[in-house]
LOMAR-250819 format. One record per residue (C-alpha): x negated, y negated, z negated; residue in three letters. Coordinates in steps of 0.001 Angstrom, whole numbers, plus 500000, padded with zeros to 6 digits. Example, Ala and Ser with C-alpha at 12.3 -4.5 7.8 and 13.67 -1.06 7.14 Angstrom:
residues 2
487700504500492200ALA 486330501060492860SER 
end
This chain:
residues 416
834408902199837756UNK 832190901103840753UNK 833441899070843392UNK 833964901730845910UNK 836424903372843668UNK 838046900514843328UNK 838374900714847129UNK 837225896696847302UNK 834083894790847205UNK 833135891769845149UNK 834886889858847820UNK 837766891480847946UNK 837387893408851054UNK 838613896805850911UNK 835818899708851549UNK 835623903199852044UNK 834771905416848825UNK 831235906644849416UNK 831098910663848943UNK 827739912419848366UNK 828566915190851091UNK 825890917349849865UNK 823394917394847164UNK 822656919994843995UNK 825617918845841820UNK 827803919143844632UNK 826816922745845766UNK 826879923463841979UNK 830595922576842038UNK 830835924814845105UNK 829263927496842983UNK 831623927387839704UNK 835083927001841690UNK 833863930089843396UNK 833223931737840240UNK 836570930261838767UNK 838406931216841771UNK 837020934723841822UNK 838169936135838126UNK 841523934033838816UNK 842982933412841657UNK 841032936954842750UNK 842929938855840035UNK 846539937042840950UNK 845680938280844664UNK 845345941905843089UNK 848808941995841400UNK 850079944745843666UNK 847765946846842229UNK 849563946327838689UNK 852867946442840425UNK 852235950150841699UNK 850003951467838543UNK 853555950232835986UNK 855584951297838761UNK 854042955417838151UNK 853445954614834080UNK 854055951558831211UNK 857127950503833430UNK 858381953359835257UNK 861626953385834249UNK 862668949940836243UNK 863003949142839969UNK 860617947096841666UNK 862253944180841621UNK 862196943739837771UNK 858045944367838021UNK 857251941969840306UNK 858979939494837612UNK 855118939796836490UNK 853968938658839406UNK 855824936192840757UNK 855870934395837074UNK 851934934464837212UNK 852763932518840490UNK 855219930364839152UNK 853135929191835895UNK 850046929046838419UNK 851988926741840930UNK 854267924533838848UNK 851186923648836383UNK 849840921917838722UNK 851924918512838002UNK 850164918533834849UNK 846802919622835134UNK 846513917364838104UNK 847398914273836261UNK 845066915120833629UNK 842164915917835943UNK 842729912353837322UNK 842095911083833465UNK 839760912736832167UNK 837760914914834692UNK 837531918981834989UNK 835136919835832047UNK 838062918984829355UNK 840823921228831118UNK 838544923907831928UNK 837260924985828646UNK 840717925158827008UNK 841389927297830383UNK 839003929681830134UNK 840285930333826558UNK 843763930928827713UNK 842593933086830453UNK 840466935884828786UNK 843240935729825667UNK 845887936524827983UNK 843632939373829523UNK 842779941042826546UNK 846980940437825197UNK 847673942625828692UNK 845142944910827745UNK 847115945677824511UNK 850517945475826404UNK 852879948548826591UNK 856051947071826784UNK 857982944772829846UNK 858665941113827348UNK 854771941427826131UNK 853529941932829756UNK 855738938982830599UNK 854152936668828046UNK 850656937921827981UNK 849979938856832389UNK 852942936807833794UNK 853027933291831307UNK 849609932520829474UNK 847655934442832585UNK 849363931916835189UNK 848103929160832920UNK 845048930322832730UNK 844570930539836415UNK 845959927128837030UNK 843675925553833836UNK 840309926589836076UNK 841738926386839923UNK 843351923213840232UNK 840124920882838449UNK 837365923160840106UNK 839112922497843682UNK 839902918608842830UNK 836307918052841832UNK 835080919687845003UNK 837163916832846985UNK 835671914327845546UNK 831994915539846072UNK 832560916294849645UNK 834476913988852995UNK 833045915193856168UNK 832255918599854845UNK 835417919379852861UNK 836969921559854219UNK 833469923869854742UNK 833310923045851112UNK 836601924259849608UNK 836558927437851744UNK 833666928689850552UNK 835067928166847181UNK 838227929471847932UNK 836571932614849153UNK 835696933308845668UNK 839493934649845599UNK 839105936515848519UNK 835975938259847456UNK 837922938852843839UNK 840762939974845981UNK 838286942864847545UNK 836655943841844556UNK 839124944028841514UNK 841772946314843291UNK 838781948935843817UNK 837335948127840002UNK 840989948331838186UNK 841651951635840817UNK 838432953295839544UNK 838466951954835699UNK 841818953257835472UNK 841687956435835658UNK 837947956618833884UNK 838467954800831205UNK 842229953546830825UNK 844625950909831654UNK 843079949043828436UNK 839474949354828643UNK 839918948691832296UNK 841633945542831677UNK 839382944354828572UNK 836074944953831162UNK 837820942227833417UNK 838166940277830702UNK 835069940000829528UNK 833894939552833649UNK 836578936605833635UNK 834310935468830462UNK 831341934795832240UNK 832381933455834862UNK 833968930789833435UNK 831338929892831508UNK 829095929298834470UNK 831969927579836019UNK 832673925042833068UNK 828846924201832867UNK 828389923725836892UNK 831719921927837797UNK 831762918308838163UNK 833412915025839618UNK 831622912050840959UNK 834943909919840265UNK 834797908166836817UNK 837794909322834530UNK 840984907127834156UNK 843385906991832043UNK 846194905542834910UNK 849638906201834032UNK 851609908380836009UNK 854119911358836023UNK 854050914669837079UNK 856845913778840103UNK 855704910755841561UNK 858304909798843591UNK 856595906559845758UNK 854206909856847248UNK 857823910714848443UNK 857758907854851081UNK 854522909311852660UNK 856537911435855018UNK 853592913359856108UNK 852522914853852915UNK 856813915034852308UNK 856635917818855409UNK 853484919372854174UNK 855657919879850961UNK 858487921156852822UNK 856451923602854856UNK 854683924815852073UNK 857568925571850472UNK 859091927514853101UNK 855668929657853311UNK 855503929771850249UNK 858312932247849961UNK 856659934639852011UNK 853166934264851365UNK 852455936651848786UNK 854963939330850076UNK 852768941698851191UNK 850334941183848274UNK 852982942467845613UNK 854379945377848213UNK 851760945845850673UNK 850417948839848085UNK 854525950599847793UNK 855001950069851193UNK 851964952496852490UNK 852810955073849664UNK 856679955357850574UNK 854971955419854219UNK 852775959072852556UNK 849584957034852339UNK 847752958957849320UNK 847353957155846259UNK 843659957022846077UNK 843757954759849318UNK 846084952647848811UNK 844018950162846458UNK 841732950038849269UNK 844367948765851519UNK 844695945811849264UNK 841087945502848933UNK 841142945274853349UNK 843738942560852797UNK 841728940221850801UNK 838524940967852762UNK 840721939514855494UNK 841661936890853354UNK 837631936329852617UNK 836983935793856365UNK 839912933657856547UNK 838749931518853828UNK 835534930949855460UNK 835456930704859357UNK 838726928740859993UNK 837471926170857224UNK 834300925396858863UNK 836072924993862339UNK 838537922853860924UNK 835639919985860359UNK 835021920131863871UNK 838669920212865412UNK 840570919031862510UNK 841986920638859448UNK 845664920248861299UNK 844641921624863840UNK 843435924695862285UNK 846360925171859604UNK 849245925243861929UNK 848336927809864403UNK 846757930222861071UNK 850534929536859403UNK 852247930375862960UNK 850313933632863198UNK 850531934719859521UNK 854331934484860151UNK 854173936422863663UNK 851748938801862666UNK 854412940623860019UNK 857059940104862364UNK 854783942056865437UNK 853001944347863487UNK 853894944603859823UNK 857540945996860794UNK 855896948365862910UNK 853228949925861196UNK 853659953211859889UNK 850238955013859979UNK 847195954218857963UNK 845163952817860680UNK 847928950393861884UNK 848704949221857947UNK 844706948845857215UNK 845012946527860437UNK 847792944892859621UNK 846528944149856171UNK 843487942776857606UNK 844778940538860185UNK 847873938589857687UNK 845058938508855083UNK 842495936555857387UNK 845755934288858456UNK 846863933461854880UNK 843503933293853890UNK 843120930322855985UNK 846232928691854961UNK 845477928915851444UNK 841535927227852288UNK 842867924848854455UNK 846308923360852431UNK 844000921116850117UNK 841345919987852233UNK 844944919069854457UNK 846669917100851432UNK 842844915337850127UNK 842890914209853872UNK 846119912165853772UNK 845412910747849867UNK 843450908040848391UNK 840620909923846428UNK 841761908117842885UNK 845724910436843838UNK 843833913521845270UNK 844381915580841995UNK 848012913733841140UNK 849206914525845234UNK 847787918590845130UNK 849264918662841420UNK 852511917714842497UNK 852790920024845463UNK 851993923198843847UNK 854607922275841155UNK 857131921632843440UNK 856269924657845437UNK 855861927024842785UNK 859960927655842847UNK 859811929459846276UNK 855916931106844724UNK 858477932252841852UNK 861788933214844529UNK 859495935423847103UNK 858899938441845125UNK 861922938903843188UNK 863856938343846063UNK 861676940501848895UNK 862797943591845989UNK 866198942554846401UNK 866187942790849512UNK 864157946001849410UNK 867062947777847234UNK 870026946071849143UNK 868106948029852335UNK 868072951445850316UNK 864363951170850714UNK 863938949935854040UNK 861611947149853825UNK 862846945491857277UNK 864808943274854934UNK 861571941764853266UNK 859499941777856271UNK 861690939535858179UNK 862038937100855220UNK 858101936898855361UNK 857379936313858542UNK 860598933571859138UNK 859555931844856055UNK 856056931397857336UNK 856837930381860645UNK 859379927756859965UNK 856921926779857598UNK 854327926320860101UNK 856667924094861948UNK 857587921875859487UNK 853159921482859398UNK 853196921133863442UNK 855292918135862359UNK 852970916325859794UNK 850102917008862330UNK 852419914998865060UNK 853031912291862783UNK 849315911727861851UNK 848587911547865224UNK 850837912791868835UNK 848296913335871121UNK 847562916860871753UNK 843145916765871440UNK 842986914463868785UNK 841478915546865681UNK 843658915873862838UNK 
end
C-alpha cells in the first residue's frame, strides 16, 4: 500500500490520497459501469413494464400488489447486498465480485425467461436478478470513486446514465419483442445483451486502491457517530419509499387513465430519458456548486413534482410530462447520492460507507411498492393514496439531506 493510502508520509504527517482524475483506465471504468449499469440497473428501472405485461397474462389472476412483490424484492436484494459486496470490494477489488455477478445475472435472466408461475418469478426476476444487479453496480460505482476527486461526480453520472439510457431502451425492446417473438425469446435476447455487456464491463473496470483484507462488518456502527452521513441515511430512507413509485405504476396508472396499450411502454421509456438527463446535467453542476447543493433541491422537487402534477395528470400529454420531469429529478438523486456519501468518507471506507447505506435502505426500497398497491386497493383504485405517499416521502427526505448539507457547512454559498 503506498503512503498516500495510508493517508501519512514517512514522517508521519498525514496527506491527502492522490486521485488520477482522468486518464484511459479511468474513462475505461467510466465506460464498463455504464455498460454494467445499463443491462442492470436499466432493466430494474423497466420493471413496470413486467408489472403490466403479468398483470394482462402469466399473473393475471392476482392484484397488483402481489406483482410488484417482483419488483420491490429485485430492489430489496439490489439494496440490502450492498453491506456485503461493499466490504468485499474494499478487500479484494471489483474484478473478483463482478465475474461471479455477471454469472448470476444472465442465469437469473434466462430462469425468468423459462418462468410461468408467481414462486419461480420470485426466485429467478425478484432474488438471484437483484443479486445480480447489485454483484456489477455497487464495485463498478466504488471503483469509479476512487479513480476520480474533483471530477466525481461528472464521473459517476455519466455512468449512472447507463441506467437511464437502459431505462429508455428496454421498455420499447421488451414492448416490441413481446409480441414478435414472446415473453421468452424476448427475455433470453436481453439476456444474452446483459452478456456482453458485462463482459466488457469486467475487462474495463478497475480500482487504483490496492486490495485489503481489513476486517469489518456489514453494520459498522462507529460510521454511526458521523451524524452527517447518519441523516443522509435517514433521508434516503425516507425517499427511498417513494422513489420507485411511479416506475412500478407509472405504466397502470395511464392505462386505467384509457392511455392505449401500445403507448404506454413509451411513457416509461420518457421517464427514464428524464432520468438520463438527470443523470448527466445536475452531476456536472454539482462539481461546480457542490454535490449538496445540487441533491437537495433535485430530492425537494422530485417530491413536489408528484404532489403538483402527478395527482393531476389525466391526459397523455400531461402524464408524458409528468414522467419526464420526476424522471430527470430522481435521476439526479440517484447520480448524485454516491458522489454525496464518497465526499464525506475516507477513500479506504468509500465502498464499506455506500455498502452499508443501500443495505440499510433497501427495507423502505422493499416497503414502497407493496405498500403504494395497498394503498391503491384500500382507495378502490384511486391512486391519490400512493401519490401522496411518494411525494411526502421524498420531500421529508430531502429535508433530512438539507440537514447534512447544514452540518457540513451553514453558510448559504458555500460549496458543499
Amino acid at each position: 500500500m503506498t503512503q498516500a493510502e495510508k493517508g501519512s508520509t514517512s514522517s508521519g504527517a498525514p496527506v491527502a490520497p492522490s486521485y488520477p482524475d482522468g486518464g484511459v483506465r479511468a474513462w475505461l471504468t467510466v465506460l464498463g459501469a455504464f455498460l454494467a449499469l445499463f443491462c442492470t440497473f436499466g432493466q430494474l428501472n423497466s420493471f413496470g413494464t413486467f408489472q403490466t405485461w403479468y398483470a394482462e397474462h402469466q399473473l393475471h389472476g392476482l392484484p397488483p400488489s402481489t406483482i410488484a412483490w417482483i419488483g420491490s424484492l429485485q430492489l430489496w436484494i439490489f439494496f440490502f447486498s450492498g453491506g456485503f459486496v461493499g466490504l468485499a470490494f474494499d478487500a479484494y477489488g471489483p474484478r473478483i465480485i463482478m465475474i461471479p455477478g455477471s454469472f448470476v445475472l444472465v442465469f437469473s435472466t434466462m430462469m425468468t425467461s423459462l418462468a410461468s408461475q408467481y414462486y419461480q418469478f420470485i426466485l429467478a426476476q425478484g432474488i438471484l436478478f437483484g443479486l445480480g444487479v447489485g454483484m456489477m453496480f455497487y464495485p463498478s460505482l466504488s471503483a469509479i470513486s476512487t479513480h476520480f476527486d474533483k471530477y466525481r461526480g461528472t464521473a459517476v453520472g455519466i455512468a449512472i446514465a447507463g441506467s437511464g439510457v437502459g431505462g429508455v431502451v428496454y421498455p420499447v425492446l421488451f414492448q416490441q419483442l413481446f409480441e414478435r417473438v414472446g415473453f421468452g425469446w424476448a427475455v433470453r435476447i436481453s439476456g444474452f445483451i446483459s452478456l456482453a455487456a458485462c463482459c466488457v464491463a469486467v475487462a474495463t473496470v478497475t480500482s487504483t486502491r490496492p486490495p485489503g483484507q481489513q476486517k469489518a462488518s456489514v453494520l459498522n456502527y462507529a460510521l454511526l457517530r458521523d451524524v452527517p452521513f447518519v441523516l443522509v441515511v435517514a433521508g434516503s430512507i425516507l425517499i427511498c419509499l417513494g422513489l420507485f413509485i411511479p416506475f412500478f405504476y407509472i405504466a397502470d396508472y395511464a392505462k386505467d387513465n384509457g392511455i392505449s396499450a401500445t403507448t404506454i411502454f413509451y411513457i416509461l421509456s420518457a421517464m427514464n430519458g428524464g432520468g438520463t438527463l438527470g443523470r448527466l446535467a445536475p452531476p456536472l453542476l454539482s462539481d461546480a456548486v457542490g454535490r449538496f447543493n445540487v441533491m437537495v433541491p433535485c430530492a425537494f422537487l422530485m417530491g413536489l413534482s408528484a404532489l403538483v402534477f402527478w395527482i393531476f395528470a389525466k391526459s397523455l400529454v400531461a402524464i408524458v410530462l409528468f414522467a419526464i420531469v420526476y424522471g430527470f429529478f430522481s435521476g439526479a438523486f440517484i447520480a448524485l447520492l454516491i458522489p454525496c456519501v464518497a465526499q464525506i468518507s475516507d477513500r479506504k471506507e468509500v465502498g464499506t460507507k455506500i455498502g452499508m447505506l443501500y443495505s440499510i435502505i433497501s427495507f423502505a426500497a422493499l416497503a414502497g411498492g407493496p405498500a403504494a398497491g395497498a394503498l391503491l386497493r384500500a382507495g378502490h383504485g384511486s391512486y391519490t393514496g400512493m401519490i401522496v405517499l411518494c411525494g411526502v416521502s421524498n420531500v421529508a427526505g430531502s429535508l433530512f439531506m438539507l440537514w447534512a448539507r447544514l452540518r457540513l457547512d451553514r453558510r448559504t454559498l458555500a460549496v458543499v
